[in-house]
C-alpha positions in Angstrom: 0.0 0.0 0.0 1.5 3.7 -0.7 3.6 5.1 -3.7 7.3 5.1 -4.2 8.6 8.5 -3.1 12.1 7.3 -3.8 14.7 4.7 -3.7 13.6 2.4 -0.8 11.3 4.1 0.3 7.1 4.4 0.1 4.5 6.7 1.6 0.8 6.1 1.3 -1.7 8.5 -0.3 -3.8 10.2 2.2 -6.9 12.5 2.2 -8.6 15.5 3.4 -11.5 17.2 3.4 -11.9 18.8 0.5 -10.3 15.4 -1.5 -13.8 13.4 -0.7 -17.7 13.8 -0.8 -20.5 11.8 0.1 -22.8 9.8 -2.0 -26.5 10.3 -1.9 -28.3 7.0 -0.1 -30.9 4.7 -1.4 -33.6 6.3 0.7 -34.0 9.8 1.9 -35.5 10.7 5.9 -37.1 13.9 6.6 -33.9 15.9 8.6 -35.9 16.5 11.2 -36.1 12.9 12.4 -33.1 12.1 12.1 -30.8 11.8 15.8 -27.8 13.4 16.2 -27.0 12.3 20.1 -23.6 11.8 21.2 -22.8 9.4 24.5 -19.9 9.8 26.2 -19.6 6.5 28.2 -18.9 7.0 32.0 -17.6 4.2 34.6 -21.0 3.1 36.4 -21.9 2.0 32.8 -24.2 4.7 32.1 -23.1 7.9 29.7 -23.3 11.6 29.5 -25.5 12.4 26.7 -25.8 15.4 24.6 -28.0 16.3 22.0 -25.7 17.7 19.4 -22.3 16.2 18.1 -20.0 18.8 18.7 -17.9 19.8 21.2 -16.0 23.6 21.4 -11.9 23.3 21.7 -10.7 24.2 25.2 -9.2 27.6 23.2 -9.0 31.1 25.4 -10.5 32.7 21.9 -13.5 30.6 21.9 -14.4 28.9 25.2 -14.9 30.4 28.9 -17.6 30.0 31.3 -20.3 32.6 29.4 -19.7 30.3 26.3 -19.9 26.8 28.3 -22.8 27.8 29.6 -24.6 28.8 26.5 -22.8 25.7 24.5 -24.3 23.8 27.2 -27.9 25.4 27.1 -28.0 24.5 23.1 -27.0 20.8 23.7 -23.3 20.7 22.6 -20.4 20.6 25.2 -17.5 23.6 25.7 -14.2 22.7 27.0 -12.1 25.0 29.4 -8.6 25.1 29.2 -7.3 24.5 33.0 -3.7 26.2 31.8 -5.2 29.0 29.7 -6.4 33.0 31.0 -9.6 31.5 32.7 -7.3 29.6 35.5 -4.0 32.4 35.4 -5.6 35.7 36.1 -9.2 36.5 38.2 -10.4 39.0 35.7 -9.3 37.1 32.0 -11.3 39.2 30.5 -8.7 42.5 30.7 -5.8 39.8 29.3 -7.9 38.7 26.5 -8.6 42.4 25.6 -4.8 43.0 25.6 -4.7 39.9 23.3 -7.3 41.0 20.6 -6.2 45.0 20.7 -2.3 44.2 19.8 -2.2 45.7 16.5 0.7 43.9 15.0 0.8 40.2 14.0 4.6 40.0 14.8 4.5 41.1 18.2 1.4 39.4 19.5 3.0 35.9 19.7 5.6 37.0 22.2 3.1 39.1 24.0 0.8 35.6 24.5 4.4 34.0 26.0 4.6 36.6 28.0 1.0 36.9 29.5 0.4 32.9 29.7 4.0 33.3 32.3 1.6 33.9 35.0 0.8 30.9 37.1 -2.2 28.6 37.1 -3.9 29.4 40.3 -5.8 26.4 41.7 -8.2 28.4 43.4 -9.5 29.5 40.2 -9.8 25.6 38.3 -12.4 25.0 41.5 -14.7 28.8 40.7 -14.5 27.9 37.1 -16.0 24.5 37.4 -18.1 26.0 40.1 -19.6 28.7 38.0 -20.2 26.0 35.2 -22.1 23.7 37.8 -24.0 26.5 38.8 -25.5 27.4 36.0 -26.9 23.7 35.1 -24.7 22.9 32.7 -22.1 19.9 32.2 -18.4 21.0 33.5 -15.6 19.7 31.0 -12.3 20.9 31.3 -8.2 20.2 29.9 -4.9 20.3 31.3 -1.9 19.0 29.4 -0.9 15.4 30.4 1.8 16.7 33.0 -0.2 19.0 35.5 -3.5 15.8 34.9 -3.3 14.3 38.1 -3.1 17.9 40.1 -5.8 19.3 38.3 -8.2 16.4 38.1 -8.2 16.3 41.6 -9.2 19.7 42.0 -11.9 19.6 39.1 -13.5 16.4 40.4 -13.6 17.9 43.6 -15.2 20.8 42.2 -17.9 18.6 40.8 -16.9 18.7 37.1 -18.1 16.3 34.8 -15.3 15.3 31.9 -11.7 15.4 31.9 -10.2 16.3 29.0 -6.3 15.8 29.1 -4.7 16.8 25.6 -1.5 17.5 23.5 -0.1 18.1 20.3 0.5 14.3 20.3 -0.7 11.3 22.9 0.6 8.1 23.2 0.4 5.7 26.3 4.4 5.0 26.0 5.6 8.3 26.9 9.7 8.7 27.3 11.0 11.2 29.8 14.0 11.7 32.0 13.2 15.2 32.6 9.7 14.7 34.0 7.4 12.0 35.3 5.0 11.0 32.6 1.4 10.1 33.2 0.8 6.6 34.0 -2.9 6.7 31.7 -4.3 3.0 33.1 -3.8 4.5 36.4 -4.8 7.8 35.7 -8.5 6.7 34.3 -9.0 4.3 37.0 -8.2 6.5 39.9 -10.4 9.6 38.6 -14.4 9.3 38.9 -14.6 11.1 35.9 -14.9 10.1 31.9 -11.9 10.9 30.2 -11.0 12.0 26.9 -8.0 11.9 25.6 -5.8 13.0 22.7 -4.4 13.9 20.4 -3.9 10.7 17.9 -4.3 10.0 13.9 -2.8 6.9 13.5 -4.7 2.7 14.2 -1.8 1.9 16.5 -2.0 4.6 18.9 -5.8 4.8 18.8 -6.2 1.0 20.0 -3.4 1.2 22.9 -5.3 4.8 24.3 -8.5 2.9 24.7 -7.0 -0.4 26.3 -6.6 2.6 29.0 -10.1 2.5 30.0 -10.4 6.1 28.2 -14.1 7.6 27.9 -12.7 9.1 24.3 -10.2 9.3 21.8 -9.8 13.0 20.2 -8.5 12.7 16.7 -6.0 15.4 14.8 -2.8 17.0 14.5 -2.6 20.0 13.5 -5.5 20.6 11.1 -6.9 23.7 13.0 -7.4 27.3 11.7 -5.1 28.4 14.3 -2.8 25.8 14.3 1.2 25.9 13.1 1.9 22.5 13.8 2.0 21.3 10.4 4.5 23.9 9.0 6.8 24.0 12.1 6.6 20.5 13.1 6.3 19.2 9.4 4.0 17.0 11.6 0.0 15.5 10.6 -2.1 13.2 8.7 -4.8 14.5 7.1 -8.2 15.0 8.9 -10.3 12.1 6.3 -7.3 9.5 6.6 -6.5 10.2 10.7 -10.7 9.5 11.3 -11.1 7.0 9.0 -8.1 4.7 10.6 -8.9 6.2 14.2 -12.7 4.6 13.6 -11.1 1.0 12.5 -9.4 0.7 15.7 -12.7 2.0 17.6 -14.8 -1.0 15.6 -12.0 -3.3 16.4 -11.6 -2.8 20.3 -15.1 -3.1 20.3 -15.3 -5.8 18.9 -12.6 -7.6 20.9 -13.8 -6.3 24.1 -17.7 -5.1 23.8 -16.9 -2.1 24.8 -17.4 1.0 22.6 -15.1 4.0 23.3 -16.2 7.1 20.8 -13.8 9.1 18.8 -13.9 12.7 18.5 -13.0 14.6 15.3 -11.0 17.6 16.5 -9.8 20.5 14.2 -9.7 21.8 10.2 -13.7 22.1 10.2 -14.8 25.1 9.8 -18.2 24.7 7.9 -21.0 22.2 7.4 -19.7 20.5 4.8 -16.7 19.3 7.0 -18.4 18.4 10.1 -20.4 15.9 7.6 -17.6 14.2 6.2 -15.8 13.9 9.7 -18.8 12.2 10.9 -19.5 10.0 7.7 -16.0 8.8 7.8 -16.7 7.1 11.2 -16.1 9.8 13.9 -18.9 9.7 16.5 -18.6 13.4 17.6 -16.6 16.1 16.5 -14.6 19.5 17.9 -14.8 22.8 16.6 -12.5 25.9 17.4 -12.8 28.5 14.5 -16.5 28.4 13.6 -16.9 29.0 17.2 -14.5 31.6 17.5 -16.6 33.7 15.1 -20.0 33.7 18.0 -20.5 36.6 19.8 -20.5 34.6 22.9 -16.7 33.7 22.3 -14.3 35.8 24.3 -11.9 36.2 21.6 -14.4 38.8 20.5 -13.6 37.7 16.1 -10.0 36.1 16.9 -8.5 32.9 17.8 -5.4 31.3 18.7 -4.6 27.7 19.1 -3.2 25.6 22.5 0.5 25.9 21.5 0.6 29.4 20.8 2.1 30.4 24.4 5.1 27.9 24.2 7.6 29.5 25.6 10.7 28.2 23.3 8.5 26.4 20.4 5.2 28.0 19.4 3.2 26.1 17.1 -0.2 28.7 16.8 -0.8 32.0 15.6 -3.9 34.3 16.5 -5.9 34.7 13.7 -9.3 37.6 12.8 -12.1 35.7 11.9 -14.6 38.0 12.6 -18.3 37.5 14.4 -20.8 36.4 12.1 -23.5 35.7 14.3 -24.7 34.4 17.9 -23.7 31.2 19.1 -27.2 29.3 18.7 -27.2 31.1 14.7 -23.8 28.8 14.1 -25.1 25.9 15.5 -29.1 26.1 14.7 -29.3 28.8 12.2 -30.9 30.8 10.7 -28.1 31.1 8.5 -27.6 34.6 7.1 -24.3 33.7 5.1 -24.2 31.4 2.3 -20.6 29.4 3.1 -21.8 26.7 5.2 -20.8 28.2 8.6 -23.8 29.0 10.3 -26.6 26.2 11.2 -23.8 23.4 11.5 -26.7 21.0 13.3 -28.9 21.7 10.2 -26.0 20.8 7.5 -25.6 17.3 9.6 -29.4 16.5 10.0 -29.7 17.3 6.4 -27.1 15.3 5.0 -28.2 12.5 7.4 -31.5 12.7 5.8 -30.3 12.9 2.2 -27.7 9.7 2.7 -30.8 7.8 5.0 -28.9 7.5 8.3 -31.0 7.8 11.3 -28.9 8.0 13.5 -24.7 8.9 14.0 -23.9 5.3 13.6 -25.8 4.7 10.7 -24.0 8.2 9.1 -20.7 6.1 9.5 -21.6 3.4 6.9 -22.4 6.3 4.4 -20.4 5.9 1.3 -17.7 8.1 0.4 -16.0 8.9 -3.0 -12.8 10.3 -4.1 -13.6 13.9 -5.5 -10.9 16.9 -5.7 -13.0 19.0 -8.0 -16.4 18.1 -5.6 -16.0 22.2 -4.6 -15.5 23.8 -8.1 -17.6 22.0 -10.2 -19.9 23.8 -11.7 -18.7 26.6 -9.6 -17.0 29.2 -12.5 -19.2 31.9 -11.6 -18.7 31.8 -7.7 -15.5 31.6 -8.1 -14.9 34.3 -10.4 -17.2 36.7 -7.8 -15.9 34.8 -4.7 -19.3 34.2 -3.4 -20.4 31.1 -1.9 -18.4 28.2 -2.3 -15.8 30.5 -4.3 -15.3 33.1 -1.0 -12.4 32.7 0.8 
C-alpha cells in the first residue's frame, strides 16, 4: 500500500476534506427525524448524553464559562482550558482584551508568551467549574498530560463532569528523563470522571489509548485554523485519513472487548460540509474551534489562537481575525444569514443524514464516500470568479 517517493522508500496517499464527498443513499429521511445524540460512556456503565455532536476546543479565543454555559444550554459541550487566562488571572477578560487589541501580528506571539507566564492558580480551576455547575450545565475541562493528576483532583472535587487531558501528540508510551509522565491505566482508573483523551491520527495509537479505560479518543494534529503544527513540526495526517483509521481501531476494540469507546474529530472544520464528512467517515462526535470563535459569545471577541501558541521556546499557533458572524445558537441552529456553510452546522448534519438515510450517527458512518478533488469547483465558475459562496475565501 502507498507510492514510491524514492529509492527504498514508500508513503501512502492520504486525504482530506476537500479530496472526498459523500454519496446520496438509497432512501432519503425527513432531517428532522433524524438523531444526532452523542454518549460519552462513564464508569457506572451509564453515559453523559448530549443532544448535538459537537464539542467547542478548550481555546482562550473561543471557550470560557459565558460560552460553556450557552454551549451547554444548546446541547453541545464547551471545554475549558485549565492552563489557559480563565485559571492564570481572576479578571481574564482585561488579558484577552490585551490579546485581541495588539495591532501587529509579529508582536502578538511573544506578547501571548509573556501573558500565559503567570501561574495557574488552583483556586480558580475549582470557581471555574463552580460557576459552570451552577448554572446547570455539564463542566468539562483540559490540562496537558503533565499537570492531569493535580488538576483532576481539583476539578473532580469541584464537581466537574469530563476530563479532558490533551497535546499536540498522545501516546500511552511516553519517554521522559526530565519529568514524570502520566501513567494513563492508572490515571483513568483513579479519577471518577470520563476521560478523553488525545491527540492521535494513527490505528496503532488509537487501540493502545482505549486499552486505557479512556471515555474518548480526540483525533487530529494540526489541522486547525489556528494551528502551526504542520509547518513548524512538518507534523500531521490528514483529517479524512487520521478518522477513517482512528474509527477502525474503535470498531476493532469493540469488537474484541464489547466495549465502545467514541472518537472525536478535533480541528480543520470550519463549515458544514466538514463536520459531515468527519462524521461520515466514522467519527462519533466532533470538535470545533474556528467556527466558534466567530459567535458573539466567544471571548476572543472575532479572533482565535490555538493551545501551543504560548510555548515558551516552540510556538506552534498563531492568532488569527475571523470576525463575528452571528450568535452562538445562529452557528449551530441557524438561521443562517451567510451562504458558506458556517452557520446552522446541526442543520448541514441532519440534512445530510436525511439525504444519505442514516438515522442515527452510527448509521451516518456506513455512508459511502468517494474520491472527488474538484467536488468544490464543479460547476462553480461563476462563484468563483465573484468569490461568493463556495468561491469566498
Amino acid at each position: 500500500m502507498g507510492m514510491w517517493i524514492g529509492r527504498n522508500r514508500k508513503a501512502r496517499v492520504t486525504y482530506g476534506f476537500d479530496e472526498i464527498a459523500l454519496v446520496p443513499g438509497d432512501i432519503s429521511i425527513n432531517p428532522n427525524e433524524t438523531d444526532t445524540c452523542f454518549s460519552i460512556p462513564k464508569k457506572d456503565g451509564s453515559s453523559i448524553t448530549l443532544k448535538i455532536p459537537i464539542l467547542a476546543s478548550a481555546m482562550d479565543g473561543v471557550t470560557d464559562v459565558r460560552f460553556c454555559i450557552e454551549m451547554g444550554r444548546l446541547g453541545g459541550l464547551g471545554v475549558i482550558n485549565l492552563e489557559g487566562v480563565q485559571t492564570r488571572y481572576e479578571n481574564p477578560d482585561e488579558i484577552l482584551e490585551k490579546i485581541v487589541n495588539e495591532p501587529s501580528s509579529a508582536k502578538v506571539t511573544a506578547l501571548i508568551q509573556k501573558l500565559y507566564t503567570e501561574p495557574v492558580k488552583e483556586e480558580l480551576i475549582s470557581l471555574r467549574v463552580s460557576q459552570l455547575k451552577k448554572a446547570g450545565v455539564l463542566a468539562a475541562v483540559s490540562s496537558i498530560p503533565q499537570k492531569a493528576e493535580r488538576f483532576a483532583a481539583i476539578a473532580q472535587e469541584a464537581g466537574a463532569d469530563v476530563f479532558v487531558v490533551q497535546s499536540t501528540v498522545s501516546t500511552v508510551r511516553h519517554i521522559s528523563t526530565e519529568y514524570k509522565s502520566l501513567d494513563l491505566p492508572a490515571f483513568t482508573r483513579d479519577v471518577n470522571m470520563p476521560v478523553i483523551i488525545g491527540n492521535a491520527v494513527t490505528y496503532d495509537v488509537t487501540l493502545e489509548l482505549m486499552t486505557c479505560g479512556v471515555a474518548g479518543v480526540l483525533i487530529g494534529v494540526g489541522p486547525g485554523a489556528a494551528c502551526t503544527s504542520r509547518g513548524v513540526l512538518g507534523l500531521g495526517v490528514p483529517q479524512v485519513t487520521a478518522t477513517v483509521d482512528c474509527a477502525a481501531a474503535r470498531d476493532a476494540y469493540h469488537k474484541k472487548t464489547g466495549k465502545y469507546v467514541p472518537i472525536i474529530t478535533d480541528g480543520g472544520m470550519s463549515k458544514g460540509g466538514d463536520v459531515c464528512k468527519a462524521l461520515a467517515c466514522g467519527s462519533d462526535a466532533v470538535m470545533i474551534g474556528s467556527a466558534f470563535a466567530r459567535a458573539k459569545e466567544a471571548p476572543g471577541c472575532g479572533n482565535h489562537w490555538g493551545m501551543a501558541t504560548p510555548h515558551a521556546n516552540l510556538p506552534r499557533g498563531t492568532r488569527i481575525k475571523v470576525g463575528i458572524t452571528g450568535s452562538l445558537e445562529q452557528i449551530l441552529f441557524g438561521p443562517a444569514t451567510v451562504d458558506d456553510g458556517s452557520q446552522n452546522l446541526v442543520g448541514a448534519i441532519k440534512t445530510c443524514m436525511g439525504n444519505v438515510g442514516a438515522s442515527s450517527i452510527r448509521e451516518f458512518q456506513e455512508t459511502e464516500i468517494i474520491i472527488a478533488p474538484s467536488i468544490k469547483t464543479e460547476g462553480k465558475l461563476f462563484q468563483n470568479i465573484q468569490s461568493v459562496g463556495m468561491g469566498s475565501k
